[in-house]
C-alpha positions in Angstrom: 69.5 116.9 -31.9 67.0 119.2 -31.3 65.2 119.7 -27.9 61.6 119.0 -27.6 59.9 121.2 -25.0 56.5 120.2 -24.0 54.4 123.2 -22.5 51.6 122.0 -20.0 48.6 124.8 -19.8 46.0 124.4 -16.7 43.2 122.0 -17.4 40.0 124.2 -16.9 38.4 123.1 -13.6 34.7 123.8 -12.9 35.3 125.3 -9.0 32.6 123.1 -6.7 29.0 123.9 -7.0 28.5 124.9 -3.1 25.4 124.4 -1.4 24.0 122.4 -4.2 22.7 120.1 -2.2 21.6 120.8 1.1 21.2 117.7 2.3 24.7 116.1 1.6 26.1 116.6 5.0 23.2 115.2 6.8 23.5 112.2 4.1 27.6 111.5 4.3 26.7 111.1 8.3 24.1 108.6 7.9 25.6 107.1 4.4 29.6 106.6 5.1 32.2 106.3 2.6 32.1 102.2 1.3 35.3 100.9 2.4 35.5 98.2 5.0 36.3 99.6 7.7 32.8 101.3 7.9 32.4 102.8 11.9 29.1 101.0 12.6 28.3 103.2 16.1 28.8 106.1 13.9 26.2 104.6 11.4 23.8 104.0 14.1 24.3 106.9 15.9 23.7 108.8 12.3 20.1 107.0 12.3 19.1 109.6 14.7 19.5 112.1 12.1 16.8 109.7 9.9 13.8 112.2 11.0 14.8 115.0 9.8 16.7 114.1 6.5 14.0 112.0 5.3 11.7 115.2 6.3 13.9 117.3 4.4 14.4 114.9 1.3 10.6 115.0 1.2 10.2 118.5 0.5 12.7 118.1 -2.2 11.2 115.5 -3.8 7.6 117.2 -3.9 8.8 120.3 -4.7 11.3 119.1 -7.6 14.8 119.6 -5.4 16.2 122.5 -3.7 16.6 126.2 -5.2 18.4 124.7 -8.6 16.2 122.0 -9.1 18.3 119.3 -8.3 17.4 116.1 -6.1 20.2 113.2 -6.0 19.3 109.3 -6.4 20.0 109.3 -2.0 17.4 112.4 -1.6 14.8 110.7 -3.8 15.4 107.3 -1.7 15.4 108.8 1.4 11.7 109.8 1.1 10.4 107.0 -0.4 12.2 103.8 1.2 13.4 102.8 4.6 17.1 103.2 6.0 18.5 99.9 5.1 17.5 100.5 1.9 18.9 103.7 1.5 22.5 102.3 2.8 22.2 99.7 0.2 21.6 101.9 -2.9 24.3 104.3 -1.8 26.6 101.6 -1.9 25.2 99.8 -5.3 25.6 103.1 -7.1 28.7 104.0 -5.6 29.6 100.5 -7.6 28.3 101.5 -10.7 30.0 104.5 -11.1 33.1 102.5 -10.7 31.9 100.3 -13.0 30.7 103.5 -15.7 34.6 104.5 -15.7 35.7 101.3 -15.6 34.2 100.6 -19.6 35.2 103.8 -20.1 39.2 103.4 -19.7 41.4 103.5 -22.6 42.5 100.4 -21.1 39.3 98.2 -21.1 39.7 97.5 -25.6 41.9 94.3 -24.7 39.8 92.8 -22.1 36.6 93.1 -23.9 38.1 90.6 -26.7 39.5 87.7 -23.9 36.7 85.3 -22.7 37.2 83.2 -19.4 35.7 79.6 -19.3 33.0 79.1 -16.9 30.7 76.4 -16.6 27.5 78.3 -16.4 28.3 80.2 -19.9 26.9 77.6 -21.9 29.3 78.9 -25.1 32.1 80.9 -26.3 29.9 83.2 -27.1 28.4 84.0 -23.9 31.5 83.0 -22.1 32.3 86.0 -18.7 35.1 88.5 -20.4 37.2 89.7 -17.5 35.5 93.1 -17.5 32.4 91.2 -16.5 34.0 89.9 -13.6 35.8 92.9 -12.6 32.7 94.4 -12.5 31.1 91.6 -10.4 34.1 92.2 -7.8 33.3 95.7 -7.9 29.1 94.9 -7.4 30.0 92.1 -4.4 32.4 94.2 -2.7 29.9 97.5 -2.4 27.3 95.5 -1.3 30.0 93.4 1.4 30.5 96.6 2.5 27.2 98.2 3.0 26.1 95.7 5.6 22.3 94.7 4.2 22.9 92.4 1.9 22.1 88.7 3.0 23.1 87.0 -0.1 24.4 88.4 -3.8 23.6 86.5 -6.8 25.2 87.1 -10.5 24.6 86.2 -13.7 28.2 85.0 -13.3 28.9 82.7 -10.7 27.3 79.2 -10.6 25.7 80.0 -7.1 25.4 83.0 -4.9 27.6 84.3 -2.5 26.0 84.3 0.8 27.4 87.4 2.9 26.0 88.3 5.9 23.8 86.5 8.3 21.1 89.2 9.6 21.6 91.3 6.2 17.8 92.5 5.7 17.8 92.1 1.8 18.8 89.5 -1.3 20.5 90.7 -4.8 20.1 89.4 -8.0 22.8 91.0 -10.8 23.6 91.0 -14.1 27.1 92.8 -13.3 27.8 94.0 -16.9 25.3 93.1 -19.7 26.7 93.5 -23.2 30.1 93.6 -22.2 30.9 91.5 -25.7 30.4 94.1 -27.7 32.3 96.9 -25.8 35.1 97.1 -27.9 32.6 98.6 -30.5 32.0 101.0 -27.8 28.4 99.6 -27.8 26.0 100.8 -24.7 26.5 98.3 -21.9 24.8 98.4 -18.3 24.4 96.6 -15.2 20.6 95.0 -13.7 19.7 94.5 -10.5 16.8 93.7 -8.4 16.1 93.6 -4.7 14.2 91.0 -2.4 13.5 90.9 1.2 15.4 88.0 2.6 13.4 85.2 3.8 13.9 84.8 7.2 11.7 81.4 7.7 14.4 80.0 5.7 17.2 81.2 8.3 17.5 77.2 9.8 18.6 76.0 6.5 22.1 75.4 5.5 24.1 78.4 4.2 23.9 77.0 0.6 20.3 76.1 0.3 18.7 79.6 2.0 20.9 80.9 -0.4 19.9 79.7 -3.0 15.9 79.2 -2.2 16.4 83.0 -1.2 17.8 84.0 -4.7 14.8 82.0 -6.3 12.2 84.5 -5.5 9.0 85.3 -8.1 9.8 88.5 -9.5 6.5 89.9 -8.0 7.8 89.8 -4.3 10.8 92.5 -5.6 11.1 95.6 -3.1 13.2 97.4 -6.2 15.0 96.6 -9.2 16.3 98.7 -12.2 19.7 99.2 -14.7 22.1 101.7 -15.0 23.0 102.5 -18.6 26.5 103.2 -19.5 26.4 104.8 -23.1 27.0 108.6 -23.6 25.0 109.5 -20.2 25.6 107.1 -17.4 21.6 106.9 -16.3 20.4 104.8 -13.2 16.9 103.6 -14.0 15.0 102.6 -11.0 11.4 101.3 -9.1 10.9 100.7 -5.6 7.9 99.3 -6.6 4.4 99.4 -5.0 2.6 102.3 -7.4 5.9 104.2 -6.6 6.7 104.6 -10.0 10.2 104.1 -12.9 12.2 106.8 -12.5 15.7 107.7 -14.0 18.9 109.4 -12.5 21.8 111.0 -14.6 25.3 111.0 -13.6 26.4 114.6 -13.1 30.3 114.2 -13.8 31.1 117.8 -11.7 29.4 116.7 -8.6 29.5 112.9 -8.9 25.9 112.5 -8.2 23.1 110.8 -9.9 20.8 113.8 -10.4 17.1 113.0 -10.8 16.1 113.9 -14.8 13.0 111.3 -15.7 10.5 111.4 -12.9 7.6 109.0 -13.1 8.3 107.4 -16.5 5.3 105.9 -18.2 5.7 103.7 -21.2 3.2 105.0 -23.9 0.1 102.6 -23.9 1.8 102.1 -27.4 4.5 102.7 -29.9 6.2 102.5 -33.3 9.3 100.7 -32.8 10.1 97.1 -32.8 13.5 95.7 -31.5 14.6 92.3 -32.4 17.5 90.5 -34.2 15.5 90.0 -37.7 18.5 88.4 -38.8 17.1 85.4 -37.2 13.8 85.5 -39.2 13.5 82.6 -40.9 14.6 80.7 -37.1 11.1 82.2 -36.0 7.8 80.3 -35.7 5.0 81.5 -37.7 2.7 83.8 -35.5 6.2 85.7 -34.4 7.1 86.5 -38.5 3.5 87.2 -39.1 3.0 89.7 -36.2 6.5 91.7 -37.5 5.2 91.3 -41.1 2.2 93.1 -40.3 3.1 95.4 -38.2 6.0 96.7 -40.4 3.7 97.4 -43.0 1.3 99.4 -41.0 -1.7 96.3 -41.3 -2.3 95.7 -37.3 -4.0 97.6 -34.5 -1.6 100.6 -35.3 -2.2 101.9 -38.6 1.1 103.6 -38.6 4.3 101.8 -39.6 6.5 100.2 -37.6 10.8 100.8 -38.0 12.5 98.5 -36.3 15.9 99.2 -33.9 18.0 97.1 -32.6 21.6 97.6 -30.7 22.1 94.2 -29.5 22.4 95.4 -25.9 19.3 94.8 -23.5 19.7 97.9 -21.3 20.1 99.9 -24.5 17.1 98.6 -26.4 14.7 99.2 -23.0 15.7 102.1 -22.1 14.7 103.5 -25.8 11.7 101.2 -25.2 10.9 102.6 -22.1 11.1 106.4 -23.5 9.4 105.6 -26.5 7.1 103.0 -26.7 6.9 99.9 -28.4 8.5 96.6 -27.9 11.8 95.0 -26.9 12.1 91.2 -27.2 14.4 88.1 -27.4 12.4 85.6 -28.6 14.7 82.2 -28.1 15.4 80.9 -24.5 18.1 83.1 -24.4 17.8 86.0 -21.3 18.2 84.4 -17.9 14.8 84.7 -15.7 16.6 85.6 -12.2 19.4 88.0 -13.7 17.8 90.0 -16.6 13.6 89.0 -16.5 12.1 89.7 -13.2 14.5 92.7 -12.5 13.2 94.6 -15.7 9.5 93.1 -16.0 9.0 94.6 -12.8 10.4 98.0 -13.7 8.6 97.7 -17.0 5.5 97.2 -15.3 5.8 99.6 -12.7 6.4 102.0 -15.6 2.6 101.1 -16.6 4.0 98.7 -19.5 3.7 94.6 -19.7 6.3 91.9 -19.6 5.7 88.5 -21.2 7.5 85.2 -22.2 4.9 84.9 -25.1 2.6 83.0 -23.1 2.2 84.7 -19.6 3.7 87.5 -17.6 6.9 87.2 -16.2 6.8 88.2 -12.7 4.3 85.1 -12.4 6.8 82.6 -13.3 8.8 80.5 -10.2 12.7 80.3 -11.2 13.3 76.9 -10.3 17.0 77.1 -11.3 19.5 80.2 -10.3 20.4 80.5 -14.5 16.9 79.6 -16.0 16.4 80.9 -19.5 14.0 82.1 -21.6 12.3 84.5 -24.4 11.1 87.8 -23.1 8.9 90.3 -24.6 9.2 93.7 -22.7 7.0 97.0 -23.9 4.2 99.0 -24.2 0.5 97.4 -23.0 -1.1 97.4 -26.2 2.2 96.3 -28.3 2.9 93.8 -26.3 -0.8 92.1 -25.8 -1.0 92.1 -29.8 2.2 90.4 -29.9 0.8 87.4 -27.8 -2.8 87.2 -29.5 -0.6 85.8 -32.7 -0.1 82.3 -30.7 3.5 81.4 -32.0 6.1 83.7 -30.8 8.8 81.8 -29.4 11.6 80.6 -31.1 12.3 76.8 -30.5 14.8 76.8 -33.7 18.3 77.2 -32.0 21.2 76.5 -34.2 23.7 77.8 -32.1 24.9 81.7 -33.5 28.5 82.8 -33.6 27.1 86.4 -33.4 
């Protein structure tokens, strides 16, 4: 039998990009490496370093980075939030780009089809996949280890996972939205959103001030965002407080979320509509006459609407968000906590409105941890027309097997 030889040729590596970031040595003193065993007197000792890198991450920021124009997800923090908070984003996004190569594995096609039971799902349909909560050990273990997080809640557990006792802040998560439809190689992504902890609530048992903690309004949020796994891994982001939406890019040759969408605004309007018109004839009246007319170019815009829809939140806002328009679930479908208040408020930050049909989301007191219901998520003008048409959320729910 013939021998088969197999010749191996070098895999073209780009050599590292030197002095790219000037600021990376200050911030791997003051941001360690998220394992467990984190040195917390090296931490604090970095802290006296805060001065001068938040100085320097200034000057980046106003000028538009260093000599190649770069400024990192870290630098952009580091002048525009305090310490803790930067130690907690280093961590969350050091999470996410597990979590970016994690849908991207070979491996991942088998666990997108499985489903685990959980009580909380509701269906089969929206049942956890393991990838889902892979990625939620991934998320709670980043955030274990960065040492401000009070309490984590996710979309999937039944109640949150209270952490640390002092931990200065409270996440909400949607670990991996749109996982279902990941063995189509669909666009998936993670939400977040970030509260103060309440410390008047520091007397109560462990599982009430975690809960009442995790049941803030979306309007007391200190930051929030998505990252978007799809052919760029992007990590969308407001710290809120006229601070503006701005998105980060995932640099594969330097592994660092590189600032590319500074100060996003919404246009005041758009031309694009994204909703599952399959379920047309489920909608009430004022929702089918609102697409009807806008569609054929009748409303407030005389141009004519096209509709797109991937069937992945993170994916249909983030076009939103770029573009214009309006993205919307219109049943009580989208959970409040997890998926609402985290992207209303960057939405809104972004200049655009949020709205159940009725009233503005970040208004609304969760009084469960997995409340549900329809969200409307777009431009100011698109969205306001929308809700002058009355009728606009779906009651009719058969129950959809896709």
């Amino acid at each position: 039998m013939q021998s088969l030889t197999l010749t191996r040729y070098p895999t073209p590596v780009s050599p590292p990009r030197l002095n790219l970031y000037p600021l990376r040595q200050i911030a791997v003193s003051v941001l360690s490496t998220p394992t467990a065993g984190i040195n917390r007197r090296e931490m604090a000792s970095s802290r006296r370093e805060s001065a001068s890198f938040k100085s320097l991450a200034v000057g980046r920021t106003l000028t538009g980075g260093d000599d190649d124009g770069y400024c990192t997800l870290i630098d952009f923090a580091g002048a525009n939030v305090g310490d803790d908070l930067v130690v907690l984003l280093y961590h969350l996004q050091h999470a996410c780009k597990r979590i970016a190569s994690l849908v991207a594995s070979p491996f991942n096609s088998s666990l997108g089809k499985l489903s685990v039971k959980s009580s909380s799902s509701g269906s089969d349909r929206d049942a956890p996949k393991p990838l889902d909560i892979v990625s939620n050990d991934i998320v709670l273990s980043s955030l274990r280890n960065s040492g401000k997080v009070a309490v984590m809640a996710s979309e999937e557990d039944d109640s949150p996972t209270w952490i640390k006792d002092d931990g200065p802040y409270v996440v909400v998560v949607d670990p991996l939205d749109g996982s279902r439809n990941i063995d189509a190689s669909i666009p998936t992504g993670t939400i977040f959103g970030v509260y103060n902890r309440l410390v008047e609530l520091d007397h109560l048992p462990v599982e009430e001030k975690a809960e009442l903690n995790s049941l803030q309004r979306g309007n007391r949020l200190v930051a929030s965002g998505y990252v978007l796994y799809s052919s760029a891994t992007i990590f969308c982001i407001t710290f809120g407080s006229g601070t503006g939406t701005h998105a980060f890019t995932l640099d594969h040759s330097t592994g660092e979320f590189v600032l590319t969408h500074q100060n996003i605004k919404i246009p005041t309007r758009g031309q694009i509509y994204s909703v599952n018109d399959a379920r047309y004839f489920d909608w009430p009246e004022g929702l089918r006459k609102y697409i009807d007319t806008v569609r054929q170019g009748k409303g407030e815009n005389p141009k004519k609407y096209s509709a797109r829809y991937i069937c992945s939140l993170v994916a249909d806002l983030h076009r939103t968000l770029l573009y214009g328009g309006v993205a919307m679930n219109p049943r009580d479908h989208l959970r409040l906590v997890y998926e609402g208040n985290p992207l209303a408020f960057l939405v809104e930050q972004a200049g655009g409105k949020s709205s159940d049909g009725k009233r503005g989301i970040l208004s609304i007191q969760p009084v469960k941890l997995h409340q549900r219901l329809p969200l409307f998520l777009g431009s100011v003008e698109d969205v306001a027309e929308l809700e002058s048409y009355g009728d606009v959320q779906q009651t009719v729910n058969p129950g959809y097997e896709v």
